[in-house]
C-alpha positions as CSV (number, residue, x, y, z in Angstrom):
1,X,0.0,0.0,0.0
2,X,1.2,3.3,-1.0
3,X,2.1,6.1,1.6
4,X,-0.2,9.4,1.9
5,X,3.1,11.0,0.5
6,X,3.7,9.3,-2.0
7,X,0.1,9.4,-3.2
8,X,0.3,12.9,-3.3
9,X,3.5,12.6,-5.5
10,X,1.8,10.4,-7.7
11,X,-1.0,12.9,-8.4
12,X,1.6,15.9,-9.3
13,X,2.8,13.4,-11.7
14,X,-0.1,13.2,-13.1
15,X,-0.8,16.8,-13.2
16,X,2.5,17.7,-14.7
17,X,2.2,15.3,-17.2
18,X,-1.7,16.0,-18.0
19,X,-0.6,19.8,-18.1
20,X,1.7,19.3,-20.8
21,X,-0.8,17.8,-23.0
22,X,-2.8,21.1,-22.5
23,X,-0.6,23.0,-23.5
24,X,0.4,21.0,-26.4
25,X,-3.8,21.2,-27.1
26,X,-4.2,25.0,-26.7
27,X,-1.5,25.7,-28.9
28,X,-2.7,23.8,-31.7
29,X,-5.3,26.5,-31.7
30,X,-5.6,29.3,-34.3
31,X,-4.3,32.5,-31.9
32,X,-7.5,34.4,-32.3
33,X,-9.0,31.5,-30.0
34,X,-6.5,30.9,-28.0
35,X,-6.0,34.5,-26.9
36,X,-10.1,35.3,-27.3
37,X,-11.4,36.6,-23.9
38,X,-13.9,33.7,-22.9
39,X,-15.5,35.3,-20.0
40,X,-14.1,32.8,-18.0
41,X,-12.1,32.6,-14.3
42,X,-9.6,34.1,-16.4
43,X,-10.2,35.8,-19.7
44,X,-8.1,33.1,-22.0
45,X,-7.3,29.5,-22.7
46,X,-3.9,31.0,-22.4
47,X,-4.2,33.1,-19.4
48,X,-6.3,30.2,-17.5
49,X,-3.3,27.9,-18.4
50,X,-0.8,30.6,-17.0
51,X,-2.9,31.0,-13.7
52,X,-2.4,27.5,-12.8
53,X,1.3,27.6,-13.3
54,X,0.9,31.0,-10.7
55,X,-1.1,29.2,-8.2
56,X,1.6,26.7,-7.7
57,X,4.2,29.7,-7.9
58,X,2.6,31.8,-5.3
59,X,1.9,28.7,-2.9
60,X,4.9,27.6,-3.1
61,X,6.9,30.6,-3.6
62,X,5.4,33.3,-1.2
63,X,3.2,30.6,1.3
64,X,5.4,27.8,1.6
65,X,8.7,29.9,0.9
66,X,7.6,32.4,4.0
67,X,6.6,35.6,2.2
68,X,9.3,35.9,-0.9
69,X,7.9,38.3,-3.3
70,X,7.6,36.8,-6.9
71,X,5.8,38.4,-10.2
72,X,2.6,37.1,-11.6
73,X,1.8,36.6,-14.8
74,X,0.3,39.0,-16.7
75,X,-3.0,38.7,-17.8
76,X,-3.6,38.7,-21.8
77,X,0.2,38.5,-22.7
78,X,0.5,36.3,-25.9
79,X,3.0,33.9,-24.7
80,X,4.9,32.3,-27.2
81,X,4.6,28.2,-26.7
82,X,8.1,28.0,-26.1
83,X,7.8,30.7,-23.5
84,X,4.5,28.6,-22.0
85,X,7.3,25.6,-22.3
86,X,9.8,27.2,-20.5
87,X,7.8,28.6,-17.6
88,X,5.8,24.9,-17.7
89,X,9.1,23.3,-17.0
90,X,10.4,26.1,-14.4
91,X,7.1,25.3,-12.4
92,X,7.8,21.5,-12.7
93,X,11.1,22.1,-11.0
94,X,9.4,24.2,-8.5
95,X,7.1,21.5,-7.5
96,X,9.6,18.5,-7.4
97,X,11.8,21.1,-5.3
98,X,8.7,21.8,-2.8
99,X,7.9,18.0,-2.6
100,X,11.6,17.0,-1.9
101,X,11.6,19.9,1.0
102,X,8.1,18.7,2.5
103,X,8.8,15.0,2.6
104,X,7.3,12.2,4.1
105,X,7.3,13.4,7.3
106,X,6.8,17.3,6.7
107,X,2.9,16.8,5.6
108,X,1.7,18.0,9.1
109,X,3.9,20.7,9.6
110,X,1.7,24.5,9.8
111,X,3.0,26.9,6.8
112,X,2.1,30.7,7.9
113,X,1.2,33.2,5.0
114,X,1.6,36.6,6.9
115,X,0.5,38.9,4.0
116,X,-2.6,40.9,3.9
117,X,-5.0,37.9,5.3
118,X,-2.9,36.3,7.3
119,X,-3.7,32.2,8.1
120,X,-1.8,29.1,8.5
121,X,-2.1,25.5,6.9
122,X,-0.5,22.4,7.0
123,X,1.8,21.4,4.3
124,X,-0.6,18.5,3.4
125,X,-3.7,21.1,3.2
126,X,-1.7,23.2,0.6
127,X,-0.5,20.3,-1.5
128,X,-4.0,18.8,-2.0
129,X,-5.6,22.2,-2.5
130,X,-3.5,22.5,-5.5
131,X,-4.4,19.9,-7.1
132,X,-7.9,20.5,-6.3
133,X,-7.1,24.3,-8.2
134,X,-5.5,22.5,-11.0
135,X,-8.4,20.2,-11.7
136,X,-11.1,22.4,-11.1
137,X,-9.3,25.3,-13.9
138,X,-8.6,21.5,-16.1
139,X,-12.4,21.5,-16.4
140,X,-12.6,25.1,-16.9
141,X,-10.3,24.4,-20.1
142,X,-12.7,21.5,-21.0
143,X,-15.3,23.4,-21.0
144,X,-14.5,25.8,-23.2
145,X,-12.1,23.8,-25.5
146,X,-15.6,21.9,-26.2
147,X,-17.7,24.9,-26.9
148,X,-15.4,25.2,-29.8
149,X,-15.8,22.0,-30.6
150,X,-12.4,20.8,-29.5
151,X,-11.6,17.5,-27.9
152,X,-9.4,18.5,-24.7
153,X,-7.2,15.7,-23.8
154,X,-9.2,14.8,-20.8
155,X,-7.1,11.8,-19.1
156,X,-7.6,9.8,-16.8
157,X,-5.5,9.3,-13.2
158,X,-4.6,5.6,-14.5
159,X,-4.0,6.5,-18.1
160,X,-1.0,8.6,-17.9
Protein backbone atom coordinates (compact mmCIF):
# COMPACT_ATOMS: atom_id res chain seq x y z
CA UNK A 1 0.00 0.00 0.00
CA UNK A 2 1.24 3.32 -0.97
CA UNK A 3 2.13 6.09 1.63
CA UNK A 4 -0.18 9.44 1.93
CA UNK A 5 3.14 10.99 0.45
CA UNK A 6 3.68 9.25 -2.00
CA UNK A 7 0.12 9.42 -3.20
CA UNK A 8 0.31 12.87 -3.28
CA UNK A 9 3.53 12.63 -5.49
CA UNK A 10 1.79 10.38 -7.66
CA UNK A 11 -1.04 12.92 -8.37
CA UNK A 12 1.57 15.89 -9.30
CA UNK A 13 2.79 13.43 -11.71
CA UNK A 14 -0.07 13.19 -13.13
CA UNK A 15 -0.83 16.81 -13.18
CA UNK A 16 2.54 17.75 -14.71
CA UNK A 17 2.21 15.31 -17.24
CA UNK A 18 -1.70 16.00 -18.02
CA UNK A 19 -0.63 19.79 -18.11
CA UNK A 20 1.67 19.28 -20.79
CA UNK A 21 -0.81 17.81 -23.04
CA UNK A 22 -2.84 21.10 -22.49
CA UNK A 23 -0.62 23.03 -23.52
CA UNK A 24 0.38 21.04 -26.44
CA UNK A 25 -3.76 21.25 -27.11
CA UNK A 26 -4.24 25.01 -26.65
CA UNK A 27 -1.52 25.71 -28.94
CA UNK A 28 -2.70 23.85 -31.70
CA UNK A 29 -5.34 26.54 -31.74
CA UNK A 30 -5.62 29.30 -34.30
CA UNK A 31 -4.29 32.51 -31.93
CA UNK A 32 -7.51 34.38 -32.35
CA UNK A 33 -8.96 31.48 -30.02
CA UNK A 34 -6.46 30.90 -28.05
CA UNK A 35 -5.98 34.47 -26.94
CA UNK A 36 -10.08 35.32 -27.28
CA UNK A 37 -11.40 36.65 -23.87
CA UNK A 38 -13.88 33.68 -22.90
CA UNK A 39 -15.52 35.34 -20.05
CA UNK A 40 -14.05 32.85 -18.00
CA UNK A 41 -12.10 32.59 -14.31
CA UNK A 42 -9.56 34.10 -16.43
CA UNK A 43 -10.23 35.76 -19.68
CA UNK A 44 -8.13 33.14 -22.03
CA UNK A 45 -7.26 29.55 -22.74
CA UNK A 46 -3.94 31.00 -22.39
CA UNK A 47 -4.20 33.12 -19.35
CA UNK A 48 -6.33 30.19 -17.46
CA UNK A 49 -3.30 27.94 -18.37
CA UNK A 50 -0.83 30.57 -17.00
CA UNK A 51 -2.88 30.99 -13.65
CA UNK A 52 -2.45 27.49 -12.84
CA UNK A 53 1.32 27.64 -13.27
CA UNK A 54 0.91 31.03 -10.68
CA UNK A 55 -1.07 29.18 -8.20
CA UNK A 56 1.60 26.67 -7.74
CA UNK A 57 4.18 29.75 -7.91
CA UNK A 58 2.58 31.76 -5.27
CA UNK A 59 1.87 28.74 -2.93
CA UNK A 60 4.85 27.60 -3.11
CA UNK A 61 6.90 30.55 -3.58
CA UNK A 62 5.37 33.29 -1.23
CA UNK A 63 3.20 30.62 1.28
CA UNK A 64 5.38 27.76 1.55
CA UNK A 65 8.67 29.93 0.89
CA UNK A 66 7.62 32.37 3.99
CA UNK A 67 6.59 35.56 2.15
CA UNK A 68 9.34 35.86 -0.90
CA UNK A 69 7.92 38.29 -3.28
CA UNK A 70 7.58 36.81 -6.93
CA UNK A 71 5.80 38.42 -10.24
CA UNK A 72 2.55 37.06 -11.61
CA UNK A 73 1.83 36.56 -14.75
CA UNK A 74 0.27 39.01 -16.66
CA UNK A 75 -3.04 38.73 -17.84
CA UNK A 76 -3.64 38.73 -21.81
CA UNK A 77 0.17 38.52 -22.67
CA UNK A 78 0.46 36.32 -25.88
CA UNK A 79 2.96 33.89 -24.74
CA UNK A 80 4.87 32.26 -27.17
CA UNK A 81 4.59 28.17 -26.74
CA UNK A 82 8.07 28.02 -26.08
CA UNK A 83 7.76 30.73 -23.48
CA UNK A 84 4.51 28.64 -22.01
CA UNK A 85 7.28 25.61 -22.35
CA UNK A 86 9.81 27.18 -20.47
CA UNK A 87 7.81 28.57 -17.59
CA UNK A 88 5.81 24.95 -17.69
CA UNK A 89 9.05 23.32 -16.95
CA UNK A 90 10.38 26.15 -14.35
CA UNK A 91 7.12 25.34 -12.37
CA UNK A 92 7.80 21.49 -12.67
CA UNK A 93 11.09 22.07 -10.97
CA UNK A 94 9.36 24.17 -8.48
CA UNK A 95 7.12 21.52 -7.53
CA UNK A 96 9.60 18.49 -7.38
CA UNK A 97 11.79 21.14 -5.31
CA UNK A 98 8.73 21.83 -2.77
CA UNK A 99 7.93 18.01 -2.60
CA UNK A 100 11.56 17.04 -1.85
CA UNK A 101 11.63 19.92 1.04
CA UNK A 102 8.09 18.68 2.51
CA UNK A 103 8.83 15.03 2.59
CA UNK A 104 7.28 12.19 4.11
CA UNK A 105 7.31 13.43 7.28
CA UNK A 106 6.82 17.30 6.70
CA UNK A 107 2.89 16.83 5.59
CA UNK A 108 1.70 17.99 9.09
CA UNK A 109 3.93 20.69 9.62
CA UNK A 110 1.67 24.50 9.83
CA UNK A 111 3.01 26.87 6.80
CA UNK A 112 2.06 30.65 7.89
CA UNK A 113 1.18 33.22 5.05
CA UNK A 114 1.58 36.55 6.93
CA UNK A 115 0.47 38.86 3.97
CA UNK A 116 -2.61 40.90 3.88
CA UNK A 117 -4.98 37.94 5.28
CA UNK A 118 -2.89 36.30 7.34
CA UNK A 119 -3.70 32.18 8.07
CA UNK A 120 -1.79 29.14 8.52
CA UNK A 121 -2.14 25.54 6.87
CA UNK A 122 -0.52 22.43 6.96
CA UNK A 123 1.81 21.40 4.34
CA UNK A 124 -0.57 18.48 3.39
CA UNK A 125 -3.74 21.12 3.22
CA UNK A 126 -1.69 23.21 0.62
CA UNK A 127 -0.50 20.28 -1.48
CA UNK A 128 -3.99 18.85 -1.96
CA UNK A 129 -5.64 22.20 -2.46
CA UNK A 130 -3.53 22.46 -5.52
CA UNK A 131 -4.40 19.87 -7.11
CA UNK A 132 -7.89 20.53 -6.31
CA UNK A 133 -7.10 24.26 -8.21
CA UNK A 134 -5.48 22.47 -11.05
CA UNK A 135 -8.35 20.21 -11.75
CA UNK A 136 -11.11 22.38 -11.14
CA UNK A 137 -9.34 25.34 -13.89
CA UNK A 138 -8.62 21.52 -16.07
CA UNK A 139 -12.40 21.53 -16.40
CA UNK A 140 -12.60 25.08 -16.86
CA UNK A 141 -10.26 24.37 -20.14
CA UNK A 142 -12.74 21.50 -21.00
CA UNK A 143 -15.34 23.36 -21.02
CA UNK A 144 -14.50 25.78 -23.17
CA UNK A 145 -12.14 23.80 -25.51
CA UNK A 146 -15.58 21.86 -26.20
CA UNK A 147 -17.72 24.90 -26.93
CA UNK A 148 -15.43 25.23 -29.80
CA UNK A 149 -15.80 21.96 -30.57
CA UNK A 150 -12.35 20.76 -29.48
CA UNK A 151 -11.64 17.50 -27.88
CA UNK A 152 -9.43 18.49 -24.69
CA UNK A 153 -7.22 15.72 -23.80
CA UNK A 154 -9.19 14.77 -20.81
CA UNK A 155 -7.10 11.77 -19.09
CA UNK A 156 -7.63 9.83 -16.82
CA UNK A 157 -5.51 9.31 -13.23
CA UNK A 158 -4.64 5.56 -14.48
CA UNK A 159 -4.02 6.52 -18.11
CA UNK A 160 -0.97 8.57 -17.91
Amino acid sequence: MKSEFETIRELYRYNSDVRKRYLRAIWKLPARQRYKNRGASFPSLVDIYMHVLDAYRWWFISVYGNGKAFEEYPLGRRYSKSEAERETAAVNRLIQNVLRKVGPRGLGRMVHWRGRRPFRISSRKMLLHLVEEELQHRGEMNALLWQMDVDPPVTGFDEV
